[in-house]
PQR file of N, CA, C, O and H, with PARSE charges and radii, in Angstrom:
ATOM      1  N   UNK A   1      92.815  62.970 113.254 -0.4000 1.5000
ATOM      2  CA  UNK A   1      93.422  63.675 112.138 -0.0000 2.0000
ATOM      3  C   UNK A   1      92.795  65.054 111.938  0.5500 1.7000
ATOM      4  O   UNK A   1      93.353  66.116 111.661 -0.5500 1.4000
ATOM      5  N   UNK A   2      91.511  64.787 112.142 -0.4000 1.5000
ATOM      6  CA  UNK A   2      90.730  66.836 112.040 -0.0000 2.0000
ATOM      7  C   UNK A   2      91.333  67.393 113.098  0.5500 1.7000
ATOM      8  O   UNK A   2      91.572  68.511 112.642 -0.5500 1.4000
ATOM      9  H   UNK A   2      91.058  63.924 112.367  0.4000 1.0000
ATOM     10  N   UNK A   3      91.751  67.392 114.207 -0.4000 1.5000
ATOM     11  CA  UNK A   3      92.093  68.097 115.481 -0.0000 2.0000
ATOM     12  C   UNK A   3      93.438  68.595 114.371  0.5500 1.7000
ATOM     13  O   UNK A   3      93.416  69.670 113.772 -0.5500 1.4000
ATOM     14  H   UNK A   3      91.557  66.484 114.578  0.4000 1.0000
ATOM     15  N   UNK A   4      94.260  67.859 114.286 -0.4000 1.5000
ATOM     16  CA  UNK A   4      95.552  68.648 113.596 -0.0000 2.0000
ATOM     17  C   UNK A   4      95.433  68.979 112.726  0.5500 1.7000
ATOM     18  O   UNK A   4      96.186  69.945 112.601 -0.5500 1.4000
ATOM     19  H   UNK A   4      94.278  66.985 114.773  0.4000 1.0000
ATOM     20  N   UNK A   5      94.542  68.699 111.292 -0.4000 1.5000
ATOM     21  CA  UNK A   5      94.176  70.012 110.454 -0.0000 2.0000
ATOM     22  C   UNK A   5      93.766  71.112 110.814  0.5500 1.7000
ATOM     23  O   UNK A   5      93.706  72.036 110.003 -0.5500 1.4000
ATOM     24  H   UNK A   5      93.930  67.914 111.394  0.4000 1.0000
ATOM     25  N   UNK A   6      93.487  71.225 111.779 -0.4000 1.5000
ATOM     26  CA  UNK A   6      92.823  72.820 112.866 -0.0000 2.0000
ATOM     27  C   UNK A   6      93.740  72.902 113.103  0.5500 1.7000
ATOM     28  O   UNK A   6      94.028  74.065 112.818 -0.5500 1.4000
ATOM     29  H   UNK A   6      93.535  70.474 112.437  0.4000 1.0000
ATOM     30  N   UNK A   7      94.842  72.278 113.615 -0.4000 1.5000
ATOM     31  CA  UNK A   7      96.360  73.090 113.986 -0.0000 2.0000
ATOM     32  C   UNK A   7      96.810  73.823 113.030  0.5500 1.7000
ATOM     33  O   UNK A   7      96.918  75.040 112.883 -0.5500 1.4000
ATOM     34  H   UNK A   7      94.608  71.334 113.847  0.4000 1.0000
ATOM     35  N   UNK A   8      97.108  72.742 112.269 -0.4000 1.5000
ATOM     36  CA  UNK A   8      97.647  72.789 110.972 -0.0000 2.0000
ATOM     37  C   UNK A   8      97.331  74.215 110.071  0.5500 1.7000
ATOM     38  O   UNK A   8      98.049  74.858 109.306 -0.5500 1.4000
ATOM     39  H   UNK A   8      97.020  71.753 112.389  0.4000 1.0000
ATOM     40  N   UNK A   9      96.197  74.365 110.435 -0.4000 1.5000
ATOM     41  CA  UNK A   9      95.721  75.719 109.152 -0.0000 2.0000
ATOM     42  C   UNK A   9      96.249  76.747 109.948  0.5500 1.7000
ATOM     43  O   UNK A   9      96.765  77.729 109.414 -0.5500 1.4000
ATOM     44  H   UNK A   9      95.613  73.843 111.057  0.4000 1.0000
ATOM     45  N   UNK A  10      96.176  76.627 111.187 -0.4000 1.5000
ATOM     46  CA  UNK A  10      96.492  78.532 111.759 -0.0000 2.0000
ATOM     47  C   UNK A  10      97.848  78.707 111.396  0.5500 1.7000
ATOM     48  O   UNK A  10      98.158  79.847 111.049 -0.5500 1.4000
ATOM     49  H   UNK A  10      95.758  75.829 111.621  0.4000 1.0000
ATOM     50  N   UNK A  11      99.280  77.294 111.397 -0.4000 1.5000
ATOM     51  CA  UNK A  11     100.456  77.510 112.211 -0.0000 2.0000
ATOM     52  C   UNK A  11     100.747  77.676 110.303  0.5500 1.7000
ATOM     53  O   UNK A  11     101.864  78.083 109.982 -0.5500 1.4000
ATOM     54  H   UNK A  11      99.029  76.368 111.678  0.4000 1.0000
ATOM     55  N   UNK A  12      99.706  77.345 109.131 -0.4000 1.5000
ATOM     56  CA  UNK A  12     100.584  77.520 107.656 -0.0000 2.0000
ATOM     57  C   UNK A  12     100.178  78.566 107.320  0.5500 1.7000
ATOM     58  O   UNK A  12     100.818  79.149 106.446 -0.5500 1.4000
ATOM     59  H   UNK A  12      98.799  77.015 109.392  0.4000 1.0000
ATOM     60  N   UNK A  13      98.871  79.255 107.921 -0.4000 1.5000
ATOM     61  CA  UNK A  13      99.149  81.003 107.518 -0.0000 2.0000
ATOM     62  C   UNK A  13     100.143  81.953 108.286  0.5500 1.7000
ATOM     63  O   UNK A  13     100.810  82.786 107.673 -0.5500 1.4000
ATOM     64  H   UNK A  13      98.350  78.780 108.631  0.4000 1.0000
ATOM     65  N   UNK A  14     100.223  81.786 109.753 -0.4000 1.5000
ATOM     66  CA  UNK A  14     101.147  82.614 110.401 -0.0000 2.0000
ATOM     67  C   UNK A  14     102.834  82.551 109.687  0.5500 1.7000
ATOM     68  O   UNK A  14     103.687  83.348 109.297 -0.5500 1.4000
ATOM     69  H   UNK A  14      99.681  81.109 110.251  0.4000 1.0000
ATOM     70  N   UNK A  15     102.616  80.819 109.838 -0.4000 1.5000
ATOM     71  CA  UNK A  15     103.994  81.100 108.204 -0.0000 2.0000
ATOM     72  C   UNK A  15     104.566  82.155 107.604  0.5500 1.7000
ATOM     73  O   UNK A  15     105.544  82.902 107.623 -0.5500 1.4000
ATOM     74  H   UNK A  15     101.923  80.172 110.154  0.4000 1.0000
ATOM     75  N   UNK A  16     102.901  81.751 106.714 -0.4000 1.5000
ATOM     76  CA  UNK A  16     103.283  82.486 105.203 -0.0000 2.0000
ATOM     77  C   UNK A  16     102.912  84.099 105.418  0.5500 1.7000
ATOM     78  O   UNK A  16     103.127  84.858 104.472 -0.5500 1.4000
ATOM     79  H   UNK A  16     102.107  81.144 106.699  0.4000 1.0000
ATOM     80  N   UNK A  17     102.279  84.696 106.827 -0.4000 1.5000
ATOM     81  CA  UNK A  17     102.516  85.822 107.070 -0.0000 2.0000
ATOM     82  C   UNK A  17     103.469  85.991 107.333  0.5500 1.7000
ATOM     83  O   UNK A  17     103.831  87.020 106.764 -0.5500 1.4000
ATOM     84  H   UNK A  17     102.104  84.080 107.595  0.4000 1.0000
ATOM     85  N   UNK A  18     104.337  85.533 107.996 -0.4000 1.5000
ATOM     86  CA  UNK A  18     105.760  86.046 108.296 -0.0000 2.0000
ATOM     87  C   UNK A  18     106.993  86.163 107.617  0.5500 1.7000
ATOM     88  O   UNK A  18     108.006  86.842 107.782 -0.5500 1.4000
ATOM     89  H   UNK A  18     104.043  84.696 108.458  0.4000 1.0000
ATOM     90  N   UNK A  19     106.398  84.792 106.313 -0.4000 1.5000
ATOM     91  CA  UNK A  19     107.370  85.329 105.192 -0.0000 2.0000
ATOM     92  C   UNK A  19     107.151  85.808 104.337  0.5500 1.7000
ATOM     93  O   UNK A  19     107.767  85.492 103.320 -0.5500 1.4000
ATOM     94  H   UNK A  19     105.575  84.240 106.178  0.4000 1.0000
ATOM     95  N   UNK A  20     106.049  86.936 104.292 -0.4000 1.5000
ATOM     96  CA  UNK A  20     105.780  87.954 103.641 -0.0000 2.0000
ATOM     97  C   UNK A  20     105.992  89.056 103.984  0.5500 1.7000
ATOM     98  O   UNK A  20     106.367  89.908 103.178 -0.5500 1.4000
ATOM     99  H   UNK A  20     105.548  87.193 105.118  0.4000 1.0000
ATOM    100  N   UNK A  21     105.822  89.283 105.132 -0.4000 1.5000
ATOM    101  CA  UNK A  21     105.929  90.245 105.992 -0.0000 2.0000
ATOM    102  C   UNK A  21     108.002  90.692 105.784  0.5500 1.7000
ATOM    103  O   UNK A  21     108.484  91.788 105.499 -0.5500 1.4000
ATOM    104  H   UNK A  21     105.517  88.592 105.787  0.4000 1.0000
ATOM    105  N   UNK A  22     108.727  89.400 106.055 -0.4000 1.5000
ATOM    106  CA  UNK A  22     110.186  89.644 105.946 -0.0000 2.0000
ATOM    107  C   UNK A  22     110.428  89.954 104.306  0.5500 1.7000
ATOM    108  O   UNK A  22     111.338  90.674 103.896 -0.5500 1.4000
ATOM    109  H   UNK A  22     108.335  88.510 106.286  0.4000 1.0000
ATOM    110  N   UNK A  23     109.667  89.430 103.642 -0.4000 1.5000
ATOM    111  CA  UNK A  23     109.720  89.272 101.871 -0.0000 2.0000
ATOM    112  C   UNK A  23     109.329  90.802 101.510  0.5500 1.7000
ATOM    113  O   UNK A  23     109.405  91.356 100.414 -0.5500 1.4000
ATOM    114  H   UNK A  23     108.928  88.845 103.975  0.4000 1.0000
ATOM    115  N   UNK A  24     108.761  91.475 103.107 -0.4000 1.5000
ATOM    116  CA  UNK A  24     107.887  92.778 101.727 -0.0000 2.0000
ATOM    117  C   UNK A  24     109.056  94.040 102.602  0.5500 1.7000
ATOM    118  O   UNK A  24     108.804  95.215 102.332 -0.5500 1.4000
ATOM    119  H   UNK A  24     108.699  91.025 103.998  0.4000 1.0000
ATOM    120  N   UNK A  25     109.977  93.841 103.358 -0.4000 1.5000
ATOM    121  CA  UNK A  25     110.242  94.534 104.166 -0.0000 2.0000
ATOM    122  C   UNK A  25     111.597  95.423 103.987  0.5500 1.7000
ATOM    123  O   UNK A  25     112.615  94.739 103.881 -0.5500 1.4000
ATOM    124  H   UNK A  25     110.181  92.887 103.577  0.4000 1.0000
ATOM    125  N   UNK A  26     111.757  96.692 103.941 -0.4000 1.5000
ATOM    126  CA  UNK A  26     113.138  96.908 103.255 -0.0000 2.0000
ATOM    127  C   UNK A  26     114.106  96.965 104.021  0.5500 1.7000
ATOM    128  O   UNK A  26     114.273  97.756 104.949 -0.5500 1.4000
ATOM    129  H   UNK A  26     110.930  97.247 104.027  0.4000 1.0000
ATOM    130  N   UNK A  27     114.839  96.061 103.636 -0.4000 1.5000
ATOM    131  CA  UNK A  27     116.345  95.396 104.094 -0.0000 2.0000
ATOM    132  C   UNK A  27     117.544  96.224 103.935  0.5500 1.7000
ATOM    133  O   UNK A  27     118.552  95.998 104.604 -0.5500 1.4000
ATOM    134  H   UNK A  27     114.703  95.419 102.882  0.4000 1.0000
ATOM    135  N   UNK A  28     117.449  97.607 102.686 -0.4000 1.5000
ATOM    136  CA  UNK A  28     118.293  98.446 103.146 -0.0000 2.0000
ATOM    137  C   UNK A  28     117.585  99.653 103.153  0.5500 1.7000
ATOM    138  O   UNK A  28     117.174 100.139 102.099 -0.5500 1.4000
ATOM    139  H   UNK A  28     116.630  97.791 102.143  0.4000 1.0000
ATOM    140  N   UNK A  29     117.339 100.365 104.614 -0.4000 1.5000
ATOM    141  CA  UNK A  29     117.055 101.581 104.507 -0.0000 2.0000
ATOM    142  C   UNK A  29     118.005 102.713 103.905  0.5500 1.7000
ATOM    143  O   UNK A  29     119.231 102.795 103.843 -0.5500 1.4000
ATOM    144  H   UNK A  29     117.672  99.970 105.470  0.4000 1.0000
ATOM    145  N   UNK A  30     116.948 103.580 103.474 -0.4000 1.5000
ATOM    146  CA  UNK A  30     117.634 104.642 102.525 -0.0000 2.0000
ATOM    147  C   UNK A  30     117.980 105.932 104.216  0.5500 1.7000
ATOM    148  O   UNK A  30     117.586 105.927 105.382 -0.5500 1.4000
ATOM    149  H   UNK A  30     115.951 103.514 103.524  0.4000 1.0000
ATOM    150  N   UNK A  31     118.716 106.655 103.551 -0.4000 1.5000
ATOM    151  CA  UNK A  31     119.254 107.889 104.663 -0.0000 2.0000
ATOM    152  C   UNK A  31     118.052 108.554 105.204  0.5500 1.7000
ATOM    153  O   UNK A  31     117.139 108.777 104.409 -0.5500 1.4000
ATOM    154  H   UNK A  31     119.036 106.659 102.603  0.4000 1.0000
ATOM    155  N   UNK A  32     117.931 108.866 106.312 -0.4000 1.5000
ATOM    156  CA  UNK A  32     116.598 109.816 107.049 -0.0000 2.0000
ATOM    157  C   UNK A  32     116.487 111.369 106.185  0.5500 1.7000
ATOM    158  O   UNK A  32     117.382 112.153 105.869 -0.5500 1.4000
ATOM    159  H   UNK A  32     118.672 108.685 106.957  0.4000 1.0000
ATOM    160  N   UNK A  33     114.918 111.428 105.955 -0.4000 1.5000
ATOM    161  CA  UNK A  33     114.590 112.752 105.002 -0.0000 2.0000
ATOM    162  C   UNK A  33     114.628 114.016 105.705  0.5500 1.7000
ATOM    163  O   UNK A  33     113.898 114.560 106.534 -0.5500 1.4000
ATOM    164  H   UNK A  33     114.191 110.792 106.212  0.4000 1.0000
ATOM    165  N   UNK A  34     115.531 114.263 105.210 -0.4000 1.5000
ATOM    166  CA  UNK A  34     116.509 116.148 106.080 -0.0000 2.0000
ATOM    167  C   UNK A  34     115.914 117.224 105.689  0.5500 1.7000
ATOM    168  O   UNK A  34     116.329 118.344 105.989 -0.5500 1.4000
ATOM    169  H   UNK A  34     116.124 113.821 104.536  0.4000 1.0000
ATOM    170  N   UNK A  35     114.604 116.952 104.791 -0.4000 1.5000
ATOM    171  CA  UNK A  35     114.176 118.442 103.773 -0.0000 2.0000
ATOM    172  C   UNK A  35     112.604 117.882 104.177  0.5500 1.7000
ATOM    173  O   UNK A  35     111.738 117.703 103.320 -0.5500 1.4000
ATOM    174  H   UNK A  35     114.267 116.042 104.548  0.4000 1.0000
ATOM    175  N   UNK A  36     112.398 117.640 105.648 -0.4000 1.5000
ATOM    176  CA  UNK A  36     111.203 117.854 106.015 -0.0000 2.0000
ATOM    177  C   UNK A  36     110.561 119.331 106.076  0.5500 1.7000
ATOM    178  O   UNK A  36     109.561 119.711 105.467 -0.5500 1.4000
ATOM    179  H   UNK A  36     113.101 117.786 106.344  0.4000 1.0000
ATOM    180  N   UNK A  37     111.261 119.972 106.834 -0.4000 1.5000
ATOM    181  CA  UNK A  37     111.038 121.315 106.897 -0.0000 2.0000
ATOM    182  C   UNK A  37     111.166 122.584 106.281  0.5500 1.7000
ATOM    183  O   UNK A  37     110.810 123.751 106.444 -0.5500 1.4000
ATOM    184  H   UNK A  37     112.073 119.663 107.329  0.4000 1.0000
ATOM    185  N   UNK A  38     111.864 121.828 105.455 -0.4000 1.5000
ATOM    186  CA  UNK A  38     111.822 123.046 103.829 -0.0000 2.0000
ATOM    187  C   UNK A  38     111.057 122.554 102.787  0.5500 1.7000
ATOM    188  O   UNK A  38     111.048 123.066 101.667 -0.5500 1.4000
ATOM    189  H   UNK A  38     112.154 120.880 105.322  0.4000 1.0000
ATOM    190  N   UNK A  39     110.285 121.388 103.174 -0.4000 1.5000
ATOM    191  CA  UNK A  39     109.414 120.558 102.546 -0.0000 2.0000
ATOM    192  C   UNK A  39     107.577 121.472 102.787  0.5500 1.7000
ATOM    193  O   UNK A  39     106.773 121.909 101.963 -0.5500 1.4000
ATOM    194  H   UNK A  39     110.293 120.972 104.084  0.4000 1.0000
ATOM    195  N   UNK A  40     107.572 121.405 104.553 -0.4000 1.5000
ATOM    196  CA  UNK A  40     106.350 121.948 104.909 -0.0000 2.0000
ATOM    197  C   UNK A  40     106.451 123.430 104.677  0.5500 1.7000
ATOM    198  O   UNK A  40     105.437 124.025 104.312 -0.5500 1.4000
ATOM    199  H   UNK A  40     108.225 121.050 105.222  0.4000 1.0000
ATOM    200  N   UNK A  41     107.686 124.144 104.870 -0.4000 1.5000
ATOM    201  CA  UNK A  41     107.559 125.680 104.514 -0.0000 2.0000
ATOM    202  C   UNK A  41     107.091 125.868 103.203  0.5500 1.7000
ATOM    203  O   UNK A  41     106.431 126.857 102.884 -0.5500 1.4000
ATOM    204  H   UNK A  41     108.510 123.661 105.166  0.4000 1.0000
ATOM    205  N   UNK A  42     107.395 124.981 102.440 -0.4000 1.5000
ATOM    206  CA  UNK A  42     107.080 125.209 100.904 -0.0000 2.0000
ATOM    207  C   UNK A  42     105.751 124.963 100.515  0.5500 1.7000
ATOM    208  O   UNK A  42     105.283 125.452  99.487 -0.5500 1.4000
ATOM    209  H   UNK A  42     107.931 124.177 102.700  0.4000 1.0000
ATOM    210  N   UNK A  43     105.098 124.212 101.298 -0.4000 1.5000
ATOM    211  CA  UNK A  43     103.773 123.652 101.404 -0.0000 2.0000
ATOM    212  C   UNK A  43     102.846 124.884 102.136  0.5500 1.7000
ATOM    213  O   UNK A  43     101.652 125.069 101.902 -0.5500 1.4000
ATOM    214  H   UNK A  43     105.478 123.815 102.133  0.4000 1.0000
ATOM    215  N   UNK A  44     103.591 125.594 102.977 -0.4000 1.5000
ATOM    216  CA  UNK A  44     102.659 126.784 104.006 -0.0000 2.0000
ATOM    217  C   UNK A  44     102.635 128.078 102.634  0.5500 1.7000
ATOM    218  O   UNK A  44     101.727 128.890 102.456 -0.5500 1.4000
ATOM    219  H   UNK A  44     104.561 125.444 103.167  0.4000 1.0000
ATOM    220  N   UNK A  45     103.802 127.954 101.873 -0.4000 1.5000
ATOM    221  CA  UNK A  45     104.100 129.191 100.965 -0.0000 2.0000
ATOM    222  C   UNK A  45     102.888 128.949  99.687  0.5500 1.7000
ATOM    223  O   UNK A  45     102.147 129.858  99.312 -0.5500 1.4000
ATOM    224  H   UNK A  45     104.539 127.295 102.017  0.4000 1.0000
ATOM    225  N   UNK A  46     102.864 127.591  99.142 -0.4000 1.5000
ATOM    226  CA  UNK A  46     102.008 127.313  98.276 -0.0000 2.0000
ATOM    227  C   UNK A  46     100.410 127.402  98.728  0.5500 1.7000
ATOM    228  O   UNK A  46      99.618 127.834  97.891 -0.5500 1.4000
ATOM    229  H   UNK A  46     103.466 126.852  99.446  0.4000 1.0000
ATOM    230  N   UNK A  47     100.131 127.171  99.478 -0.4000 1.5000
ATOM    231  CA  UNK A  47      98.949 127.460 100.380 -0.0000 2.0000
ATOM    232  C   UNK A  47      98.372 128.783 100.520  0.5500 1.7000
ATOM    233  O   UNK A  47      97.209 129.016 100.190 -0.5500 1.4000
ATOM    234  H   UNK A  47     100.775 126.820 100.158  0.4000 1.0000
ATOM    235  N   UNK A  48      99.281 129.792 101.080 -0.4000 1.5000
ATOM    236  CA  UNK A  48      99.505 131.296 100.828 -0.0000 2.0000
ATOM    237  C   UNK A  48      99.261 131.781  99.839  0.5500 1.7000
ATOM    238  O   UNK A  48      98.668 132.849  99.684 -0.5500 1.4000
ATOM    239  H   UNK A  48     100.226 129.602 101.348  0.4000 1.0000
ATOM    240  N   UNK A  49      99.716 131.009  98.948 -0.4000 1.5000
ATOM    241  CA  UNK A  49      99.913 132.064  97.415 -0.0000 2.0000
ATOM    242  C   UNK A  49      98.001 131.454  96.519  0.5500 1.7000
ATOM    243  O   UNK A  49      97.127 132.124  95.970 -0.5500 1.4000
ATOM    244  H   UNK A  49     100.197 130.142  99.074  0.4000 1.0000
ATOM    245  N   UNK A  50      98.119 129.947  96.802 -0.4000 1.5000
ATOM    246  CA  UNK A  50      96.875 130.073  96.170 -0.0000 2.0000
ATOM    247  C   UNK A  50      95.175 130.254  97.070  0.5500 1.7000
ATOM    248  O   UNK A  50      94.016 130.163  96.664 -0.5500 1.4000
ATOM    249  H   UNK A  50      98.829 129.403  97.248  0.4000 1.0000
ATOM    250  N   UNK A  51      95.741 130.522  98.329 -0.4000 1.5000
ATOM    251  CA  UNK A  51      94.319 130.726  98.814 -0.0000 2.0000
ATOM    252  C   UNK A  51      94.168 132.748  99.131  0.5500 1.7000
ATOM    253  O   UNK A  51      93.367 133.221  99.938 -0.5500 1.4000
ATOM    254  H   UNK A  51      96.683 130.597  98.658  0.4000 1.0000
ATOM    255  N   UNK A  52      95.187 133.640  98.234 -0.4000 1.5000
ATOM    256  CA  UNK A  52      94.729 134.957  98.322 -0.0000 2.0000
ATOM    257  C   UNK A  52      93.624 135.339  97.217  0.5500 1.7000
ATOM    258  O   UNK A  52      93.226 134.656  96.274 -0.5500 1.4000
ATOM    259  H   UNK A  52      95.838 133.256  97.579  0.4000 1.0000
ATOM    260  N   UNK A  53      93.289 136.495  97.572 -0.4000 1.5000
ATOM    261  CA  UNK A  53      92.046 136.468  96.656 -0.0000 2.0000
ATOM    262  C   UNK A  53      92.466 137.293  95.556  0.5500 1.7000
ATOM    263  O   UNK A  53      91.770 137.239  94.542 -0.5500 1.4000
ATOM    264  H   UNK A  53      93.613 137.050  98.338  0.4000 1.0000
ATOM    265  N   UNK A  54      93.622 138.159  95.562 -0.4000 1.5000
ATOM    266  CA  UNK A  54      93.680 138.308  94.083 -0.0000 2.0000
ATOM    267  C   UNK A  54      94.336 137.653  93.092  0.5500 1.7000
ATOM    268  O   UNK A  54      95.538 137.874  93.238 -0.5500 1.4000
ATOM    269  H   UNK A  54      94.187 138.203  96.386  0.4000 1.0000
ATOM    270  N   UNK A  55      94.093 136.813  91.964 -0.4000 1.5000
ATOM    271  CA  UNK A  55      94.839 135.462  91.288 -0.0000 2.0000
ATOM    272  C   UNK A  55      94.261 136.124  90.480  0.5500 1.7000
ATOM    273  O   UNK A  55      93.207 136.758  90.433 -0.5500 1.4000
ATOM    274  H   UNK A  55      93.116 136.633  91.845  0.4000 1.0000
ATOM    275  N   UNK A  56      95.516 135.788  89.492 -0.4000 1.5000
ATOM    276  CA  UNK A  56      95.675 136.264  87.833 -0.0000 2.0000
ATOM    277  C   UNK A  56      94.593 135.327  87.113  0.5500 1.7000
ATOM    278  O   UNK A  56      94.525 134.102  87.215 -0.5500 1.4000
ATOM    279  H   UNK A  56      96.373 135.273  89.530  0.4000 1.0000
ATOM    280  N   UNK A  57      93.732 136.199  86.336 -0.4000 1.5000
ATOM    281  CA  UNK A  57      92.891 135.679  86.081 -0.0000 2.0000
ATOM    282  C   UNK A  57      93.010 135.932  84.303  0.5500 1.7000
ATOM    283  O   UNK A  57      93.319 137.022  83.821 -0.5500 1.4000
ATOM    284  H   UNK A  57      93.787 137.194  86.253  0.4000 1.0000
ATOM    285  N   UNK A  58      92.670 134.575  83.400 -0.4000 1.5000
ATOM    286  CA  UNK A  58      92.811 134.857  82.197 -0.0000 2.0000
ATOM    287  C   UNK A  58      91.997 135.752  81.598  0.5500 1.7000
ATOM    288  O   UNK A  58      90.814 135.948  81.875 -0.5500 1.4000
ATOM    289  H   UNK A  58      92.419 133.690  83.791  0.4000 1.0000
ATOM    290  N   UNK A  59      92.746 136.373  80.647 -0.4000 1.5000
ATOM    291  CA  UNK A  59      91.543 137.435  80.253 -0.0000 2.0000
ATOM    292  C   UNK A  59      91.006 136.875  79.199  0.5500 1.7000
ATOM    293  O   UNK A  59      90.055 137.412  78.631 -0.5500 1.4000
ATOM    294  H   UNK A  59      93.707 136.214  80.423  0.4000 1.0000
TER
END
């Protein structure tokens, strides 16, 4: 009976990994993101603007 509780434990986690794994998984993908690259330009522009050295400084 111990030999198959040693079975037993690996084959009820791989289980319950797998129906978690299908449980956590999204079943309807949303449309592919098209504003990657007006995403990173905007990211190179913000970058630009706050790493110059003259910034409005409060008086």
């Amino acid at each position: 009976m111990g030999v198959l509780l040693w079975l037993l434990v690996p084959f009820v986690a791989g289980a319950a990994a797998s129906v978690w794994a299908w449980s956590s998984g999204r079943r309807d993908p949303g449309p592919p993101d098209r504003d990657t690259w007006e995403g990173l330009d905007r990211l190179y522009r913000l970058r630009a603007v706050l790493s110059t050295e003259e910034r409005c400084k409060a008086a």
